[in-house]
N, C-alpha and C positions, 0 to 999 in steps of 0.2 A: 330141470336137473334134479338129482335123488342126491339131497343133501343127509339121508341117514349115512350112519356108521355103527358096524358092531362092537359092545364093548370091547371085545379085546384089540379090537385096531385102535381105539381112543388110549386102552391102558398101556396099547405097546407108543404111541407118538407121545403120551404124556409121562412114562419111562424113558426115552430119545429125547424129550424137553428136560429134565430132568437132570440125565446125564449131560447133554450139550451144554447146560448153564454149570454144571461142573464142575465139568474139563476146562472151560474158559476160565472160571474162576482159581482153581487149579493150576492150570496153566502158566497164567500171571502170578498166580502168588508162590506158589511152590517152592520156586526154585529164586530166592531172591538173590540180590548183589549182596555183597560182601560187604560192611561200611566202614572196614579199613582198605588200603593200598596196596594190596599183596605184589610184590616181587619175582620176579622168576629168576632165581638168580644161585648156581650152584658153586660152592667156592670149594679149592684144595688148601687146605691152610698146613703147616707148620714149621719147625725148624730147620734154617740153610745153613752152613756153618762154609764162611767164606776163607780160602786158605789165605790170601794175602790180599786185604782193604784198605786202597788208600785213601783216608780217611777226604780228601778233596774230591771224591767221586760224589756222585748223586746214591742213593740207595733207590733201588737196591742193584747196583750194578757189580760185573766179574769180567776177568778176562777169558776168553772161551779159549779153545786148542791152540786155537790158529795166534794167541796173542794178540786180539782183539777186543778190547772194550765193550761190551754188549749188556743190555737194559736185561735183568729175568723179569718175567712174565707175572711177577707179581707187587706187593705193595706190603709198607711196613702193617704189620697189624698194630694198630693203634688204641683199641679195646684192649691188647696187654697194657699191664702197668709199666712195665720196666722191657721192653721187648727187644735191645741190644747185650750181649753177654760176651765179657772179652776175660783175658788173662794179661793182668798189668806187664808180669816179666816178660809176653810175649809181643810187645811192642815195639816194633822197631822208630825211635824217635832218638833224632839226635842230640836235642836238650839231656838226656840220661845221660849222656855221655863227656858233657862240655866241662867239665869239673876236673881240674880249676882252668877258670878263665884268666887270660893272659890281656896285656894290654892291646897285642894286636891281636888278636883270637885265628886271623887267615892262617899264621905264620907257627901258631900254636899245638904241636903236635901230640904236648902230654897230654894223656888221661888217666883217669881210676880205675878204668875198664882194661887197662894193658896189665897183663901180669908183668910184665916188664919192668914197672914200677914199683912194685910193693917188692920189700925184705921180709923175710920168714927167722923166727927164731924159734928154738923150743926149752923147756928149763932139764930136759934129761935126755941127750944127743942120743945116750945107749935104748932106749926102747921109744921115744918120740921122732916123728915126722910127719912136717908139715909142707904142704906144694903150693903154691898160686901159679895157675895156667887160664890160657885163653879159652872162650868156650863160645856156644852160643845157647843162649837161653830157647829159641828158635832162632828160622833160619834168617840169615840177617843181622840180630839182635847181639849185639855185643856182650859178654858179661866176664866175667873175673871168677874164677874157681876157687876155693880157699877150702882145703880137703885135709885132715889129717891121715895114715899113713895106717891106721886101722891098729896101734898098741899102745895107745892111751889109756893111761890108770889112774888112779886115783892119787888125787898131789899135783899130775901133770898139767902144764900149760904149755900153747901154742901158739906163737903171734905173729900175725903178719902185719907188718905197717906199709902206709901211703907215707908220706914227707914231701914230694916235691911240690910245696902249696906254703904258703900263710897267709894270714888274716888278721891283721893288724889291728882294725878298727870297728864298732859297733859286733864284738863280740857276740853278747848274749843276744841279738837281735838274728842272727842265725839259725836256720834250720839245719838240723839235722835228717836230711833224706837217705830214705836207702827202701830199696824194691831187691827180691831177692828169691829165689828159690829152695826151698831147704831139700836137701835129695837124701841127708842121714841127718840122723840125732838121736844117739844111744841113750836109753833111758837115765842114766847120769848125768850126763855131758849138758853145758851149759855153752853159748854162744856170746862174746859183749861185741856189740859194734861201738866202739869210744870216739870222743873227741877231744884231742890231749892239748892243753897249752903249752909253753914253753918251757914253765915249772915242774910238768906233771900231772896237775889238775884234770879232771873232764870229768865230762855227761858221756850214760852209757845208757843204751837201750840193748834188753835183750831178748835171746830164745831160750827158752828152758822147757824142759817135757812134765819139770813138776810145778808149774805154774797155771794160772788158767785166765789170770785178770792182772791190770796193773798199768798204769799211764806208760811205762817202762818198759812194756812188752811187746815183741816184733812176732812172737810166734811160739805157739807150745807142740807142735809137732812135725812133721815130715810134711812136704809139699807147696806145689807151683803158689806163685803171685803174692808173694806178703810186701806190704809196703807200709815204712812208718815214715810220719813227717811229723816232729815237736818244733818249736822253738825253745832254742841252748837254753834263754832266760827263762822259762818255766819249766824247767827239767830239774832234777836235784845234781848238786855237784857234789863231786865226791873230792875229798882234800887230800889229795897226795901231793901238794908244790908248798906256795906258800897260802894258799885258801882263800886265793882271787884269778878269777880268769881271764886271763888277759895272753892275748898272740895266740892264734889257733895255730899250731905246727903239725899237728898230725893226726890220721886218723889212725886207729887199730879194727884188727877183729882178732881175740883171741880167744880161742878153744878150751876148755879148761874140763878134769875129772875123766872124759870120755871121749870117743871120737865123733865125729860131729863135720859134715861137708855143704858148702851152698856156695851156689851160682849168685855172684850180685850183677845185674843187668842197670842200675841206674846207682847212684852215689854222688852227694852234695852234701858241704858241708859251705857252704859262701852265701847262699840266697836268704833274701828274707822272706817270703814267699813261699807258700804250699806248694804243691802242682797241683791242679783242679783234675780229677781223674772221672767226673762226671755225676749229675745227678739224678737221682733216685727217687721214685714215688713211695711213698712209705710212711703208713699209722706209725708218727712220733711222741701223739698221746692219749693214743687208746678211746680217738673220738670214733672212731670207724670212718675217719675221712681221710685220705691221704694228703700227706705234705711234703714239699721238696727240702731232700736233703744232701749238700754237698758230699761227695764222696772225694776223701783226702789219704783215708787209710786205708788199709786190708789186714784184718788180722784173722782170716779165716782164710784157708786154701782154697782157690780153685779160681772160678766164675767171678765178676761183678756186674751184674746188670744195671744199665740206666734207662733212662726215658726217650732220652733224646742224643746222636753223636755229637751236636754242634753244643752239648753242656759242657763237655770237654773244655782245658784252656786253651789258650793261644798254645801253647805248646803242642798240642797234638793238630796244629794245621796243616802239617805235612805228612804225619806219621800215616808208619803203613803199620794195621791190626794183623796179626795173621791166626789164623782161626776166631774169628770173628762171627758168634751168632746172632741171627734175624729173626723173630718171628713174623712170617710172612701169612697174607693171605692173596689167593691168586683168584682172579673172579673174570667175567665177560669184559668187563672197564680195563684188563691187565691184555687184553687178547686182538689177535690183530679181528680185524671182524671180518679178513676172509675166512677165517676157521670156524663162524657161528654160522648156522643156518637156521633159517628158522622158513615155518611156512602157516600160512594164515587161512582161513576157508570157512566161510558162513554155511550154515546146513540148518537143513529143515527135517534133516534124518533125528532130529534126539532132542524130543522136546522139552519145554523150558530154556535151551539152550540157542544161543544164537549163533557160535562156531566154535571151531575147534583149533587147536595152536599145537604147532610140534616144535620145540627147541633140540638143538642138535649142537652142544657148547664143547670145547675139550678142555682136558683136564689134567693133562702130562707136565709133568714137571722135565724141565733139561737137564744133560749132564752134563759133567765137564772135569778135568784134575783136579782145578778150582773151588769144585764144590761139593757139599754132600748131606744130608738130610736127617734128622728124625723127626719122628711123633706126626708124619705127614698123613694125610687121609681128606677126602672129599666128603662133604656134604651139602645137604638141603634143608635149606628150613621150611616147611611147610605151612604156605603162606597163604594157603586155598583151602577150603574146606575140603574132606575126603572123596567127594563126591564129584569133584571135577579133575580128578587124576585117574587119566584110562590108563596110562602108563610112563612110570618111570624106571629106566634102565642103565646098564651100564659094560663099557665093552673095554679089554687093552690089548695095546699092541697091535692097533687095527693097520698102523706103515699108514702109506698113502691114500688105503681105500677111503671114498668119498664118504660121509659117516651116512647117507640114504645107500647104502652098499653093502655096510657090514650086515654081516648075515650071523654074528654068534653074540649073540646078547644077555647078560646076567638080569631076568627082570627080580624089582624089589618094591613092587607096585602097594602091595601086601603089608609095607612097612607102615605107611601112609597113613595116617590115625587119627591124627587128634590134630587141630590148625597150633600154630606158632610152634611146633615141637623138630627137634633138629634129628634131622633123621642122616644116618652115615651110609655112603651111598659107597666106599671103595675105599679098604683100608688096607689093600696088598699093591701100590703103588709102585712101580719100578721106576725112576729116570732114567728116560733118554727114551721113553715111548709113546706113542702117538695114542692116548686115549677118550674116548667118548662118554656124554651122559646125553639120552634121550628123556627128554618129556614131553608127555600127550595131554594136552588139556582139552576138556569139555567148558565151557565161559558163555557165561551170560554177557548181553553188548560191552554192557561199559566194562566188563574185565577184560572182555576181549579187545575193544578199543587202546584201553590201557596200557596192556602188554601187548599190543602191536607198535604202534606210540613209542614205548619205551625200546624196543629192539629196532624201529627204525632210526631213533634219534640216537641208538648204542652204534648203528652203522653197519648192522649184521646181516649177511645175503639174508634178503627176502625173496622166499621160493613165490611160485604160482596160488595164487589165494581164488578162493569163491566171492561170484559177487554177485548182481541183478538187482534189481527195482523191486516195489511193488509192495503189499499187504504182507508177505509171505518173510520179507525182511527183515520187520519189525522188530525190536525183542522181544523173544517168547513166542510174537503173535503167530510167527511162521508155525513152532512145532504144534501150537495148538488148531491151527489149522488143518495138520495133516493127522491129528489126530480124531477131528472134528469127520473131516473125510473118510476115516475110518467108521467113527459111530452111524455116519448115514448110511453107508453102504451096509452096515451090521441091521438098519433098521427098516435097508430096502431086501434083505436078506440075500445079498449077496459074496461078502466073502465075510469071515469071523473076524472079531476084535483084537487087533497086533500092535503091541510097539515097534520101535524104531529097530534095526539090528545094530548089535553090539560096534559093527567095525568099520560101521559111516563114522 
């Protein structure tokens, strides 16, 4: 046998030894796992705003067209601090209205909330008037109008009284509640809601537009949801009888200097007892740590957010919210898992890689009378390094088509950058449409094991996946093999040196 060789056949096999030990090395190390737990996991998150919640429902549930009961497709976000947002006067709870209580309460038909019962007076008939009429603060929600007549001047007063009530005993051990609306208040005009003994005497809380602070104070300007609850005994009395309080006979609201109108939706003067209206997460001292604090008052217009509905008291067990906001987030866990599809497939096309993974999640929010949204938008947290995202996309309004069907795709593959960074995948959302999010992953074994694992134990159709025995399985070892295959055939000089194609 003629064991010579010419140099350049030794320098081309010891080039091919060279490279082969590489690409092996290469191979394996290149493209390593991830040594956190990445997720595949797209959510639509933001505000529902429910028109009428009875607070004995699970959340986050509505009733749909048809007047039925139905679960939404998503879940409280619990990363907000305060994620439920209501308007006090828009509560419909019959506790507001129970005042005063009678000994047999069935048989009981007065309330504070009837204009029926309060008398009006004013101190100048010739240009003063005052009205007390029925109203509803929302729909449902009972409340008491007390409006002057729009020629109120300066001198004038307007009073409407309650009477048919007293209170005999454990006086000052009484709150003075009241929830209200202000719908005017002339920059004069001044509001007292009193609480009169039998002499004369009482505790007054008010509204004034030139005020801004004061234990005393229910509200310095126009708008929904003000609510004040003192106890009589820590309030200051004011001496008009004989300069002792005793026998509560009546409540007033009177108008004075300007005209001045509000809805009252709730009114007690018998209870010892706040109303628990829910609690709050909330820096109380500037540790940067939040702490819970009962909410009893509202002396700012609008919204109050809590933490939780079940913080509420006994009293709101039965109450229905109506526009009642949720911060939601809607994720695959929120979804029936016929709607996810996913599909699984080892490949030897795209080395260092051991397969490739397509999720096909939707992302539509429903519609319904009952409901309606802001601040909503889908995203992704990108929880994969850049490199194993062939494609992420997104489509709406796809109706029925099966989501391997749709043919008009938004790609935003491009976004995809930096790992842990939250990328916004569809922020022109409509409800009541059928939409899709596509992702293409490239995965090494154990990612890919992982989020297979994890979308089989989610319950999500699993399409037709890759599979076979053998060296070529292994992680990694498969693409380095077929790249290996390459290098000999380069060194038998038979076809040129190629990667994988882009669309294995």
């Amino acid at each position: 046998m003629n064991f010579s060789t010419s140099r350049s056949t030794i320098g081309s096999l010891t080039l091919a030894t060279l490279l082969i030990c590489s690409v092996l090395v290469g191979a394996v190390g290149g493209v390593s796992a991830q040594s956190s737990e990445p997720v595949v996991n797209t959510q639509t998150h933001g505000t529902v705003t429910i028109d009428a919640y009875n607070v004995s429902w699970d959340p986050i549930q509505y009733e749909n067209d048809n007047g039925k009961l139905v679960e939404h497709p998503s879940h409280v976000n619990q990363s907000a601090d305060n994620p439920y947002s209501y308007t006090v006067t828009d509560v419909e709870l019959s506790n507001f209205g129970e005042f005063p209580r009678k000994s047999g309460e069935e048989n009981n038909s007065v309330s504070a909330l009837e204009a029926s019962e309060w008398s009006t007076s004013v101190s100048d008939t010739t240009n003063t008037a005052l009205t007390a009429s029925d109203v509803e603060t929302a729909p449902g929600v009972d409340a008491v109008n007390i409006a002057t007549g729009g020629s109120m001047g300066a001198g004038d007063t307007a009073t409407a009284t309650f009477s048919n009530f007293s209170v005999t005993s454990d006086e000052n051990k009484r709150y003075l509640q009241v929830a209200m609306d202000v719908n005017q208040l002339d920059s004069a005009a001044t509001v007292d809601v009193r609480v009169v003994d039998e002499n004369g005497d009482y505790y007054v809380a008010e509204i004034n537009a030139s005020r801004t602070s004061g234990e005393d104070l229910i509200a310095s300007a126009q708008g929904e949801g003000y609510v004040f609850q003192r106890q009589l005994g820590n309030m200051s009395l004011v001496a008009n009888g004989d300069g002792t309080f005793d026998n509560i006979a009546k409540t007033e609201i009177v108008i004075a200097e300007a005209d001045a109108d509000v809805s009252v939706s709730a009114l007690n003067v018998e209870k010892m007892s706040a109303w628990d209206l829910g609690t709050e997460m909330v820096d109380t001292d500037g540790d940067e740590k939040l702490e819970e604090r009962q909410i009893t008052e509202v002396s700012s217009a609008g919204d109050i957010s809590i933490h939780q509905l079940n913080t509420t008291g006994p009293a709101f067990d039965s109450a229905v919210i109506h526009d009642l906001s949720i911060d939601f987030v809607s994720d695959r866990d929120d979804r029936d898992s016929s709607e996810i599809e996913t599909s699984f497939n080892q490949t030897d096309n795209r080395p260092g890689y051991y397969g490739t993974a397509t999720i096909y999640a939707p992302t539509g929010l429903p519609s319904a009378y009952e409901l309606s949204y802001s601040g909503v938008k889908t995203t992704h947290n990108q929880s994969f390094l850049s490199d194993r995202y062939i494609e992420v996309s997104y489509a709406e309004g796809v109706g029925d088509t099966n989501p391997e069907n749709i043919s008009s795709w938004t790609d935003i593959t491009s976004s995809y950058s930096s790992e842990g960074t939250t990328v916004t995948v569809d922020d022109t959302i409509q409800p009541g449409q059928t939409n899709y999010v596509v992702v293409k992953l490239q995965l090494v074994e154990s990612e890919f094991n992982m989020v297979k694992n994890a979308f089989a134990t989610g319950g999500a159709m699993m399409g037709p996946g890759g599979g076979g025995d053998g060296l070529g399985n292994l992680p990694l070892i498969g693409g380095a093999l077929t790249t290996l295959g390459g290098l000999w055939a380069y060194v038998k000089g038979l076809i040129p040196f190629i990667g994988p194609a882009r669309g294995a």
